[in-house]
C-alpha angles and dihedrals in degrees: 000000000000103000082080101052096050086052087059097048105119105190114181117184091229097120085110095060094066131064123255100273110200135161106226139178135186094212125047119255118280105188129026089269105054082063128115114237121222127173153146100223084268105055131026138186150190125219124206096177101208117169102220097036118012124190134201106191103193148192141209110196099224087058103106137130125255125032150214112348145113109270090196127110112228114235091018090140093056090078090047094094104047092041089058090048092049094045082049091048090055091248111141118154083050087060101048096048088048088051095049095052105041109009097047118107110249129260132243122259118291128213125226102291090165090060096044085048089051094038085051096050089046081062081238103184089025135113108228120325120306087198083074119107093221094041113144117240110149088121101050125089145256138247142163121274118237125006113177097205087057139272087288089068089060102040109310097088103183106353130134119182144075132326140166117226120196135179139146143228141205112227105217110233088248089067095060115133092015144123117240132201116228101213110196095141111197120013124196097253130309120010139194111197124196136184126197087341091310116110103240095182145339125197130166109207138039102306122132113258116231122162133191114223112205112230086231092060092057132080140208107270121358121020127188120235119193131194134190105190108193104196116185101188137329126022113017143203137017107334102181106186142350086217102064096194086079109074131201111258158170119231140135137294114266087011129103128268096228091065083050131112106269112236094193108118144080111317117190105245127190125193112242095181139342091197104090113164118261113269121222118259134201087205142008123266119219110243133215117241114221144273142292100198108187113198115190128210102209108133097252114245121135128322120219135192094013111174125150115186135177106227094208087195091065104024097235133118130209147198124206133184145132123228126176083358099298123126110229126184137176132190123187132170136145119265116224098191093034098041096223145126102221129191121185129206124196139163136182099231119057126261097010103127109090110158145135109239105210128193120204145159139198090219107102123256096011107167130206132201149167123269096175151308099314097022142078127182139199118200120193143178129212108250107244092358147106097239127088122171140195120207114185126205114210113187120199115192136192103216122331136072139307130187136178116206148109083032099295139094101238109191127191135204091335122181087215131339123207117196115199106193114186133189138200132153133187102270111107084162145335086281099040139058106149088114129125119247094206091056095082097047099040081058107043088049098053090051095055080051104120099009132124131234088238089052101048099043084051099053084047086059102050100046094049090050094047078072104028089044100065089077136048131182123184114169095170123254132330129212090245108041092118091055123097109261100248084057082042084062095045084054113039110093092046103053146050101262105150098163089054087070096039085058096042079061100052089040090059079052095054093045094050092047086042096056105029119042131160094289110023135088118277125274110273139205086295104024120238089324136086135138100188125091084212101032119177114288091358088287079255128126119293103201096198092069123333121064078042086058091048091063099039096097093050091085096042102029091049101242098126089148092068097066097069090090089049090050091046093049082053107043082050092046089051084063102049082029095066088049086061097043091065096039101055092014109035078213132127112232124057137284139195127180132203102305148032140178143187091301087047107236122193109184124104108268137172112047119347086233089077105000084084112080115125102194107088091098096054098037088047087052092058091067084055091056087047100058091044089054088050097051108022091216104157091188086063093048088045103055112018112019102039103045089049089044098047084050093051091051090048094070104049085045077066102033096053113105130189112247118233099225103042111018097229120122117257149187121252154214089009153121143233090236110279098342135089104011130256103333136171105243120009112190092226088066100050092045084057095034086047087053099045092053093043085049092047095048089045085049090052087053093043088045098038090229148112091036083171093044094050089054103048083052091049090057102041085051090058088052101046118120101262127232107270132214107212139203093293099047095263139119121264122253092191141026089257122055102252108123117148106223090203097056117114101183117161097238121081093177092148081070103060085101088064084049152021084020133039105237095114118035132145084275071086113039102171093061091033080065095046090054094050089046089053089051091041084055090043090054131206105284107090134145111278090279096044096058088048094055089045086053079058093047115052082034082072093036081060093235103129100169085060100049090048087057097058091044080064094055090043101059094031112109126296089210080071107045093267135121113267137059122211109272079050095262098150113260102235072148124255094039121303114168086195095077086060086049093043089041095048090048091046095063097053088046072061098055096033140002125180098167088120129040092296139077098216116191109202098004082165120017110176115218091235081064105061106147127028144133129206126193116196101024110161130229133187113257092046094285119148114209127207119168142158124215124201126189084351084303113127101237109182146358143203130188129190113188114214101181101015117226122127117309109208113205138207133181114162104305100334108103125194138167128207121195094214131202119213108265087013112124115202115201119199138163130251095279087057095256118145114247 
């Protein structure tokens, strides 16, 4: 496979031509999201930059929970046929009930939650009974009550378990004789209430908890609540409410809440157990690694001239200070030829770095262990899973002192100190984890043997460039270009900064290089980075929007290598994928439905009511046929994207059903993604289904192949169910006219025809319309990913001001329920890395687009962007774009032609056409004429 990808490498020497684009900040990071991110594709890591402790919180990508197994559910085919009829008969909620219980992909094994839950109420690993009034707790600890995202968010980062919660309250006089409500609202999962030593109520699930108090259990002056959270996985611990202007309380019965006793404060808290049985999963969830804490032995006294900073043109990300007059710097990225997470520490006065270098890890019973005299090592296993992983800290000095002992690296009055941190597990593939952890480290360590510093941070360099190079972006200066980047953000939306969106841009570009490299697994819902056991979604690959979006800036932005992870996940999902097809479809071909994860699974999985989505496969095969229309390279066509592709098409060759009503062909059981419920003939499925049978039968023409194929394709198109314009000018989401046009849902998924595929385009005005009617409906707020769609979205509907305006509520902060934190991560929120990749996409749709028979420069230039220039901009049909704009006049433009074949080009209403030859660059003036 990567032969093709090096072919397709364009590397153009134009890094001097932009400025020196950097994220920088004039305080460490306080949170996780304050860090710097830093990675290889295989390892990733955050940096907080203290300068008394440092820590360096990092990844490696074949971490994850769960392990080898068949995600289908046998018999699954069987149903087909009833869950069609009742979705014909109108009867949804039937269908969906039928389909959860017989159609959904199967879970993982469970553990005993009814002993635990035994064990729990007979107070096993407890001293005396905490339900008790009297109950003595002056030793336990506090913690604030309630915390809606979870106990985790308020001290008890990553824990699941037990834990016994207790309080009191004063009953006003007034309140003699009465019965109270004890208003705790949600509770993380199963409770056991007490009052004055009585159980008052107990629920498991999400139920609002709402206990009567009887007047005869409550005393005149303090009373004693108690509370036993039992918390299986995920958030702990009592939530309360969302809406945190509503407090728990205490009031009484008949009365109102808000003249109640407040119960937000600190409650003593004391740990029962931290053991809860495993809970049964449909998917795997990625894991963080572990921790490189640094803590450094300078006398405090007052830092000046702090600044860290992350050089997006190196990789690499610094911290600078002085202290005690003393000038300190580290430097620290992740070495793709070497392997290696480095940090470097320097000084410029001898003998000044003196620190304990400490690995740790959240996951339970990690244990760590010398190697050697300059080496530690931690070693972790996956709770409940297959995987198990080993990461190993080297440590080179100049002078000093270095010794290895009590499970940390402690260094003394060293001239300069470089940590090399290394990372492996067990995985070698989604059949197969027989590996060895250490593997990765024992080798990654005897290849920095011998090498310099100098030399390793160099070959980093030049590995990373030979990517980031190919594309450079310049749009003049901004107003705050001279402001750190967190007061960049506050600023942003408010304010003429054109250079701030010229360097999100290229930051999409270095995440993207940074999580997903020739070699490694794909980028997923966070990247390459997480630092939560139980991280949102799994931080896995959602296959109706997200790990798409990830790979959207690798055409236009020039970053086609990156793709190689994308095509190996696929080629692996078409395997499992074909399985899945026959067992719920009964059908040849291969499916994939709305998620994945590290085993690649491909059956539906969550809720039947929006699990069941059928489209990933085809969706997943349009970014083959991109990056075939991008390159031209028919051996790639040949022999990955057009087997995959046709495979995806037979199923739904198989899968199609007429509908009753209409007579078209349709797609079901399935869902507009995560709207509407399980429905017969979304209008999403069809435009993707439409375009992979258009690319296939293009591919057959290309490849001189599949005659039959092609025209079994060609009939089946003229029989698919259209896009439809319905009774308020929009396009329908669904067969049937039901749009609400006050729904504001965050997926626009009936628009995937206006991008990212071509379904829809002005060649037709009249549904152009109608998709910019149904956006206009859907509004601009969204969730981080769905602005950035939406930025897509009104760049091809050539309305740049509009899609300037979303950038701006996409990197606004996320304090505030916007779209960016502060090291720039999109705010979903919580963190999505896809809305960086989206947004990043979105501005070059704005620049250039090629997805129809043009290749159109500045489709939708917004006024806050008047002067730029770009070099390396990509175009379908192997063009390579470079222009200038002045005053929002195209200027000057450059085309190299890496295939030859005719470029059409389009710039507002001027037309021209060049007949290229391959390696030939044709050079012409803003009116499109040839200099």
């Amino acid at each position: 496979m990567n032969t093709a990808f090096i072919a397709c490498l364009i590397v153009t020497d134009v890094a001097a031509q932009q400025p020196a684009y950097q994220l920088w900040y004039n305080k460490p990071a306080e949170k996780w999201t304050d860090a710097l991110p830093i990675g290889n594709g295989r390892i990733g890591a955050m940096v907080f930059a203290g300068v008394e402790k440092d820590r360096i919180q990092f990844n490696e990508e074949t971490l994850w929970t769960g392990g080898p197994r068949d995600y289908n559910h046998k018999g699954a085919a069987t149903y087909l046929a009833e869950i069609r009829k009742l979705l014909f008969e109108g009867k949804q909620a039937e269908a969906e009930k039928l389909a959860a219980e017989k159609f959904m992909g199967t879970q993982s094994g469970a553990g005993d939650r009814e002993k635990w839950v035994a064990d729990m109420k007979a107070r096993k690993g407890m001293q005396g009974n905490p339900a008790e009034e009297n109950y003595d707790d002056k030793l336990w600890k506090t913690i604030s009550v309630p915390s809606y995202e979870g106990w985790e968010a308020v001290g008890l980062k990553d824990f699941d378990g037990a834990v016994w919660l207790r309080t009191t309250f004063d009953v006003p006089e007034n309140w003699a004789g009465k019965n109270l409500v004890l208003d705790l609202n949600r509770i993380r999962d199963q409770d056991f209430t007490y009052v004055n030593g009585t159980l008052v109520g107990n629920t498991d699930g999400t139920s609002p908890r709402k206990y009567t108090i009887p007047a005869k259990l409550l005393k005149k002056g303090k009373n004693t609540i108690a509370v036993q959270v039992l918390n299986y996985f995920d958030k702990g611990g009592i939530a309360g409410y969302k809406d945190t202007s509503r407090a728990i309380s205490v009031y009484p019965e008949g009365g109102e809440s808000s003249a109640g006793v407040s119960l937000v404060k600190e409650w003593k808290y004391k740990i029962q157990n931290d053991e809860p049985p495993v809970v049964s999963q449909f998917q795997a969830s990625y894991q963080p690694f572990g921790d490189l804490f640094l803590n450094f032995k300078n006398a405090s006294d007052a830092v000046t001239n702090y600044k860290r900073k992350l050089d997006l043109s190196t990789a690499v990300t610094s911290t600078a200070y002085t202290l005690n007059g003393v000038n300190y710097l580290r430097e620290y990225f992740v070495s793709q030829p070497n392997q290696a997470v480095v940090v470097r520490l320097t000084a410029d006065k001898k003998g000044s770095i003196s620190l304990d270098a400490l690995l740790s890890s959240p996951h339970k019973n990690a244990v760590v262990k010398k190697i050697n005299e300059s080496t530690l090592s931690i070693s972790v296993k996956v709770r409940g899973g297959a995987l198990k992983g080993e990461s190993q800290l080297k440590a080179v000095i100049t002078r000093g002192k270095l010794l290895v002992s009590q499970g940390k690296l402690s260094i003394s009055n060293a001239d300069d100190v470089t940590l090399y941190l290394t990372a492996g597990t067990n995985f070698i593939n989604d059949k197969n984890v027989t590996g060895n952890p250490a593997a990765a480290c024992l080798k990654a360590i005897a290849g920095l043997q011998g090498k310099t510093y100098a030399q390793v941070k160099a070959a980093h360099v030049k590995e990373y460039q030979k990517y980031y190079n190919t594309f450079t972006v310049n749009f003049g200066k901004g107003e705050n270009e001279e402001l750190p980047t967190d007061e960049r953000i506050d600023k942003f939306a408010g304010s003429r900064d054109a250079s701030f969106a010229a360097l999100f841009m290229q930051y999409g570009r270095y995440l993207l290089i940074s999580s997903s490299r020739p070699g490694t697994q794909p980028a997923n819902l966070q990247g390459i980075w997480n630092d939560q056991l139980t991280p949102p979604w799994g931080s896995k690959y959602t296959t109706n929007i997200n790990i798409e979006m990830n790979y959207w800036p690798t055409g236009t932005l020039n970053l086609l290598p990156m793709n190689e992870p994308l095509f190996k996940k696929i080629n692996a999902l078409s395997k499992n994928g074909a399985v899945t097809a026959k067992v719920h479809y009964n059908a040849n071909g291969w499916v994939l439905h709305h998620n994945t994860d590290l085993w690649n699974g491909t059956a539906p999985i969550n809720a039947s009511n929006h699990g069941i989505w059928v489209s990933g496969a085809g969706w997943l095969s349009q970014h083959l046929w991109e990056h075939y229309q991008f390159t031209q390279d028919r051996l790639f066509l040949r022999n990955e994207a057009y087997p995959i592709m046709k495979q995806a098409a037979v199923f739904f060759v198989d899968f199609l059903i007429k509908d009753p009503k209409t007579g078209w062909l349709i797609s079901t059981p399935s869902n507009s993604p995560e709207n509407g419920g399980l429905v017969a003939g979304p209008t999403m499925d069809h435009q993707i289904i439409r375009t992979l049978f258009k690319n296939c039968i293009a591919a057959t023409e290309l490849l001189g192949v599949d005659a039959e194929f092609k025209n079994t394709l060609q009939q089946k198109l003229t029989l698919l169910a259209p896009n439809q314009i319905g009774k308020y000018g929009q396009l329908q989401e669904w067969l049937e006219d039901k749009d609400d046009t006050t729904n504001k849902h965050r997926h626009v998924s009936h628009l995937w025809g206006v991008h990212p595929g071509n379904d829809i385009t002005w060649d037709t005005q009249d549904m152009m319309k109608a998709a910019r009617q149904s956006l206009i409906y859907r509004g601009d707020e969204g969730t981080g990913w769905s602005l950035a769609w939406k930025i897509n979205f009104w760049a091809r509907f050539k309305d740049g001001d509009h899609a300037m305006k979303m950038i701006k509520m996409l990197v606004s902060p996320a304090a505030k329920g916007g779209g960016a934190y502060v090291n720039l991560f999109d705010a979903h929120p919580p963190f999505q890395i896809d809305g960086n990749f989206g947004g990043a996409s979105g501005i070059g749709e704005m620049l250039l687009q090629s997805h129809t028979q043009f290749v159109e420069v500045l489709p939708a230039l917004p006024a806050d962007l008047p002067e730029g220039e770009v070099k390396g901009m990509l175009a379908r049909g192997g063009f390579e774009l470079s222009f200038k704009w002045s005053n929002g006049v195209l200027t000057t433009l450059e085309i190299s032609s890496k295939a030859g074949g005719v470029c059409l080009l389009r710039y507002g209403n001027k037309i021209t056409s060049i007949a290229t030859q391959k390696g030939e660059i044709y050079k012409l003036n803003g009116d499109l004429e040839r200099l």
